[in-house]
C-alpha positions in Angstrom: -31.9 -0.7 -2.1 -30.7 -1.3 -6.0 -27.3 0.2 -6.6 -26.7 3.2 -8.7 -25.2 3.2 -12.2 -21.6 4.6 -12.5 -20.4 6.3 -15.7 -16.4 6.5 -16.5 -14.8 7.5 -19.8 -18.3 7.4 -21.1 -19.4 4.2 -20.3 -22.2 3.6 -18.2 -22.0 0.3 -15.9 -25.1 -0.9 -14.1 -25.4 -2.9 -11.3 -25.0 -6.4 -11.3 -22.4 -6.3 -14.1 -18.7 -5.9 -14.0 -16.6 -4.3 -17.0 -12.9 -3.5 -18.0 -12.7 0.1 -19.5 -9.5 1.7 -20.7 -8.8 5.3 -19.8 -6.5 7.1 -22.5 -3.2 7.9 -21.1 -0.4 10.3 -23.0 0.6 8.7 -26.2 4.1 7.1 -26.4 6.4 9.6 -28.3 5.9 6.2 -31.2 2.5 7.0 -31.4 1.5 4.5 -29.9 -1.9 4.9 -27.4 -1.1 4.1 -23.8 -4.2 2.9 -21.1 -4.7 2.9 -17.7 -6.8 -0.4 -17.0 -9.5 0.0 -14.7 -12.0 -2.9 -13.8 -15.4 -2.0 -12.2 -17.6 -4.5 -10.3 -21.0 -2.3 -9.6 -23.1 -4.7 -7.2 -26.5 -5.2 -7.3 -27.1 -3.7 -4.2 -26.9 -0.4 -3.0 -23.6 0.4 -1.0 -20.0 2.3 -0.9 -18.0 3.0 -3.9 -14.5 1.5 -3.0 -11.4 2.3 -5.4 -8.6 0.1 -5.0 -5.1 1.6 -6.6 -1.4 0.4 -6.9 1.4 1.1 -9.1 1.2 5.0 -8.6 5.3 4.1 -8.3 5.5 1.8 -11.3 8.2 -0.4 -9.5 6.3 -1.0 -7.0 4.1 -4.4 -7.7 2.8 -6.4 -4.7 -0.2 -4.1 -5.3 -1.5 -5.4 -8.8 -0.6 -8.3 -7.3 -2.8 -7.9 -4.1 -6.0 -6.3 -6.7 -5.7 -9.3 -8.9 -6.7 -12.0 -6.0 -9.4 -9.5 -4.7 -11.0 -9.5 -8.1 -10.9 -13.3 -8.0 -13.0 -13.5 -4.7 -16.4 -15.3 -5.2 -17.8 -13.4 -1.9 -17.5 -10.6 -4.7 -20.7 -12.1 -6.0 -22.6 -10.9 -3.0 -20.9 -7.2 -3.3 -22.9 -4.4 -1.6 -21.7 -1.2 -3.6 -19.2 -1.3 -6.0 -15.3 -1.4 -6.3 -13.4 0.5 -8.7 -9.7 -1.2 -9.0 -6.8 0.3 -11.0 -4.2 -2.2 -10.7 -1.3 -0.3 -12.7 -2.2 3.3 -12.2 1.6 4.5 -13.6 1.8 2.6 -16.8 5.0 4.4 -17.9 6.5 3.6 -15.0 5.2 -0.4 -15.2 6.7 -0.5 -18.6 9.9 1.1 -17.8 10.6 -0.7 -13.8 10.7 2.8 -12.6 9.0 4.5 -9.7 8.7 7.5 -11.9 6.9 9.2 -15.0 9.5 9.2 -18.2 10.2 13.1 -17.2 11.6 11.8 -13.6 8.3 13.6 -11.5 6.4 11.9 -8.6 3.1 10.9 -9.8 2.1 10.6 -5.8 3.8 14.4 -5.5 1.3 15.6 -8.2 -2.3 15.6 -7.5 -4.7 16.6 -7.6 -3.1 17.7 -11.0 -4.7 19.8 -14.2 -5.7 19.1 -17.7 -2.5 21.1 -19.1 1.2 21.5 -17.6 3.4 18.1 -17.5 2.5 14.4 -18.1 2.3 13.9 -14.3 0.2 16.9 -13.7 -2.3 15.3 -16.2 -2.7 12.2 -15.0 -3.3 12.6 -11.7 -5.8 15.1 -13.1 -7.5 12.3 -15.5 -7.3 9.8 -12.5 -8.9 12.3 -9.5 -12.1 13.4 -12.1 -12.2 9.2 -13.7 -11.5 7.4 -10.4 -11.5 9.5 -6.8 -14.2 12.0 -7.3 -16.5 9.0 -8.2 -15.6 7.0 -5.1 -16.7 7.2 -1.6 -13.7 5.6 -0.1 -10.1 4.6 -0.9 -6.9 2.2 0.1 -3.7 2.8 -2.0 -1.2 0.3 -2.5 2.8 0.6 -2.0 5.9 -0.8 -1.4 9.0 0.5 -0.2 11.5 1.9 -2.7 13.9 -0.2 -4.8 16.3 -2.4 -2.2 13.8 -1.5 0.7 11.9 -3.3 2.3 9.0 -2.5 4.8 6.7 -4.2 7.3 3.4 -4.3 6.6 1.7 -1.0 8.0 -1.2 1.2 7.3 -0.3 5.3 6.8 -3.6 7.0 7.5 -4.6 10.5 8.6 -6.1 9.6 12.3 -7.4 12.8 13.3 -10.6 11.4 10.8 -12.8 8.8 12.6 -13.9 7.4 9.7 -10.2 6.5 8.5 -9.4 5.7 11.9 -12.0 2.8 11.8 -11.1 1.6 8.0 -7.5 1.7 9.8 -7.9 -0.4 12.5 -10.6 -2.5 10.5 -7.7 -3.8 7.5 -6.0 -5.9 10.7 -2.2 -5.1 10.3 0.0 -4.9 13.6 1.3 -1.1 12.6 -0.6 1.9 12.3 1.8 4.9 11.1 -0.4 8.1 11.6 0.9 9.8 9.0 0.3 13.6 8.0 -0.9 14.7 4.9 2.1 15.2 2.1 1.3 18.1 -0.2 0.7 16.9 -4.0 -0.6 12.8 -2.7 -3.4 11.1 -3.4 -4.2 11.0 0.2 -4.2 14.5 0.2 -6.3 15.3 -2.6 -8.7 12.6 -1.8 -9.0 13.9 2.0 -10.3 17.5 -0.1 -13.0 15.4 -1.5 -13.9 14.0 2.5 -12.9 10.7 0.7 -11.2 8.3 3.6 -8.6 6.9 2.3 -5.6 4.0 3.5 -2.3 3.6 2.3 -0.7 -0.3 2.9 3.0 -0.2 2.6 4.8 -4.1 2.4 7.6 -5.2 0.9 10.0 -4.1 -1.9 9.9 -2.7 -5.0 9.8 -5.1 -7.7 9.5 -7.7 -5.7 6.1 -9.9 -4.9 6.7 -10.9 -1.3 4.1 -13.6 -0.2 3.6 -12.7 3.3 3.0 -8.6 2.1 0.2 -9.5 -0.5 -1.6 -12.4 2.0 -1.9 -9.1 3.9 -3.1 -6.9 1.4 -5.7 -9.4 0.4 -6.8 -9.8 3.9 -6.9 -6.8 4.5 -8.9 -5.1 1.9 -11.4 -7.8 2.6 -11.9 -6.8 6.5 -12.5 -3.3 5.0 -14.9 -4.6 2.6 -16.8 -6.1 5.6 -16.4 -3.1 7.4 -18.0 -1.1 5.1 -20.7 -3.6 4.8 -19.4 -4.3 1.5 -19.4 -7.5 2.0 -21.4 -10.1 4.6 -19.4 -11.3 7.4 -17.4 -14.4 6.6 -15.8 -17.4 8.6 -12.5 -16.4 10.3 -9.7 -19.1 10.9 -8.1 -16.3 13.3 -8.8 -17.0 17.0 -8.8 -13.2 17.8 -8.5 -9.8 15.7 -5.2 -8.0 16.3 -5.4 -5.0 17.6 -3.0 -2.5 16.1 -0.6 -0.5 17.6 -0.1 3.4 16.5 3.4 4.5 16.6 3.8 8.1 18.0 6.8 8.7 15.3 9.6 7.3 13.5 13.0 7.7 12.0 15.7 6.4 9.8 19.1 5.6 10.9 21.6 6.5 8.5 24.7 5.3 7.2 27.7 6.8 9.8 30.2 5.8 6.8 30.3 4.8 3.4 31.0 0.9 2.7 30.0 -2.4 2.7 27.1 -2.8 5.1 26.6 -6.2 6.9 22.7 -6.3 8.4 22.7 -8.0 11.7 18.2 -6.9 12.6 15.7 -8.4 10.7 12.0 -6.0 9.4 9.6 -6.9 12.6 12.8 -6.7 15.3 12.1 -4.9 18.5 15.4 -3.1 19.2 16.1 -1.0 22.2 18.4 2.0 22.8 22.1 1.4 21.6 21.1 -1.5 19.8 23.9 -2.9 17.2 22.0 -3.0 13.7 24.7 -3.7 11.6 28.6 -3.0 10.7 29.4 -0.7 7.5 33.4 -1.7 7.1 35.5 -1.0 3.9 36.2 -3.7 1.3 39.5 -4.7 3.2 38.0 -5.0 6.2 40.8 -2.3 7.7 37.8 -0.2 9.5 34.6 -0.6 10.5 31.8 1.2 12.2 28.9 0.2 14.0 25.6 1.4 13.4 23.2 1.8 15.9 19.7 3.4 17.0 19.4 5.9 19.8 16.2 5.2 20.9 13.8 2.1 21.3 11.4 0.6 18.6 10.1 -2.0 16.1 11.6 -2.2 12.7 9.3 -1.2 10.1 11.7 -0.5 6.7 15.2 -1.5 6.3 17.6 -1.3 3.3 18.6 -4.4 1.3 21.8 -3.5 -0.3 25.2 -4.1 1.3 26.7 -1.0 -0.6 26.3 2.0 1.1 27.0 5.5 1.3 27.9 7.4 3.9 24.1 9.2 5.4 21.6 6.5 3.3 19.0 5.4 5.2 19.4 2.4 6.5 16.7 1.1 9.5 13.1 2.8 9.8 12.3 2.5 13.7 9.1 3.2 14.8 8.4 4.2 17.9 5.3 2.6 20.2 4.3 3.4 24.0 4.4 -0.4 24.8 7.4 -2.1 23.0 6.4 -5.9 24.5 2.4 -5.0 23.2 3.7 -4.7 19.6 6.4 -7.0 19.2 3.7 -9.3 20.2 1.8 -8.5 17.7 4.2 -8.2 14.8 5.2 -12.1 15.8 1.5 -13.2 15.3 1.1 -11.6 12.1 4.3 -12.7 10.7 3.4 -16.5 12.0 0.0 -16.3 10.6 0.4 -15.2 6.9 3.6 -17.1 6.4 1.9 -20.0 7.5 -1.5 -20.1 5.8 -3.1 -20.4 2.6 -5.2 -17.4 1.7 -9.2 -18.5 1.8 -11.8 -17.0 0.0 -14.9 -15.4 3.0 -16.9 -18.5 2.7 -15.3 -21.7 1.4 -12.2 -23.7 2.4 -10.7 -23.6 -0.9 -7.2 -21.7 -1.7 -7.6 -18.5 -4.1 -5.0 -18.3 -6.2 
């Protein structure tokens, strides 16, 4: 069946063609206009609507990173459907390295927004009507925050089979089931029935090879899941089964001070485990910080300095520690290993 025309800002794309369109952002206080880019690819055949997102946090990168390889796929020439990707959905926040808007709000914590009330409020307004409302699925992109770092996971609402299966289907060892947060994307697009990922990896403004491999890879076995895409080669012996963690915490600084990290992201630590020594400048006291219960780690800090109750280690917890750590291991040895290849070829996309 031929594919069906979509229409944003105004302009019409049809299948088989793909098209960059600017949506009209808030003008800069200098007058000058402000875009969010958006490239659509609208196959030739009939299939899902995909949007691909990243930079809702501006400092958080791997994302338009991750969305600028997909687009460079040639198994996108075969696309069933058609994929709506936003790279750099916060552009005042790109512009300015921040995670926020200029007026300090959440865009993430503002949806599904309205045309008047502040600049947050009316772009997540502009991007539900433009982007969500015209797509039949969804997979967000994230990092942690600035001097985090976290392990590539999927956060999806589980209690829907549909983004159970896109879940399970992007191939990461974690699965965080993660409730609903009042004012996300996720949120607003589950009111639409729009299934919908989130992929957290790595650190803000930082790329981080291994996180983005991931990303790539991942959105591709979702592609195929969807039918998006026809089944491709696979270097991978076996697909890794992921592993949903029943909950998870932070351990916090017991002191401020100079923290010295002794547990790498991916560790499996047990009860009572020594993660790391927060001691003052002169070395006169320190204190050990450790986890009271058992668990992978999926986020960690990455600065030394610390004050006394920051969070520190983000430990999931899983019902079989041995399954998982297995798991992490052969996902970290696989994508720091190999060179990402396009679906059908042998050839490195770069």
């Amino acid at each position: 069946m031929r594919n069906e025309s979509l229409e944003i800002n105004g302009i019409v794309i049809q299948p088989g063609n793909r098209v960059t369109i600017d949506l009209p952002a808030a003008r800069l206080y200098t007058h000058a206009p402000m875009n969010i880019p958006v490239h659509v690819i609208c196959g030739k055949k009939h299939g899902p609507r995909l949007f691909l997102s990243a930079a809702i946090h501006g400092d958080e990168i791997n994302g338009v990173e991750i969305i600028r390889r997909v687009l460079k796929l040639p198994a996108l020439k075969n696309l069933r459907g058609t994929i709506i990707a936003v790279p750099m959905v916060n552009v005042h926040g790109i512009i300015n390295h921040s995670r926020y808007l200029p007026d300090r709000r959440d865009l993430n914590r503002s949806f599904p927004g309205s045309e008047k009330g502040p600049l947050a409020l009316r772009l997540a307004n502009l991007f539900m009507k433009e982007i969500v409302e015209k797509s039949t699925h969804g997979i967000d992109l994230h990092t942690g925050a600035i001097h985090r770092s976290n392990l590539p996971q999927i956060r999806a609402n589980l209690d829907d089979k549909e983004t159970e299966k896109l879940a399970t289907a992007f191939d990461v060892p974690v699965i965080i089931s993660s409730n609903l947060r009042d004012g996300s994307l996720r949120e607003s697009a589950a009111e639409f029935g729009i299934p919908m990922l989130l992929y957290e990896a790595g650190e803000a403004l930082r790329f981080d090879e291994v996180s983005i491999r991931a990303g790539v890879k991942g959105i591709i076995n979702v592609m195929r899941s969807l039918d998006m895409l026809p089944a491709g080669r696979s270097s991978r012996k076996k697909h890794i089964e992921p592993v949903v963690a029943r909950s998870s915490s932070w351990v916090r600084a017991p002191d401020s001070g100079i923290l010295r990290a002794m547990v790498p992201l991916g560790a499996r630590v047990k009860k009572n485990t020594l993660l790391g020594v927060v001691a003052d400048p002169f070395g006169e006291s320190e204190v050990n910080v450790t986890t009271s219960f058992s668990g992978i780690v999926i986020g960690r800090s990455n600065l030394p300095l610390v004050n006394e109750g920051d969070a520190l280690y983000h430990i999931a917890r899983f019902e079989d520690i041995h399954e998982i750590e297995a798991k992490v291991d052969d996902f970290q040895e696989e994508h720091s290993l190999e060179t990402i290849l396009h679906p059908d070829a042998e050839s490195p996309i770069t």
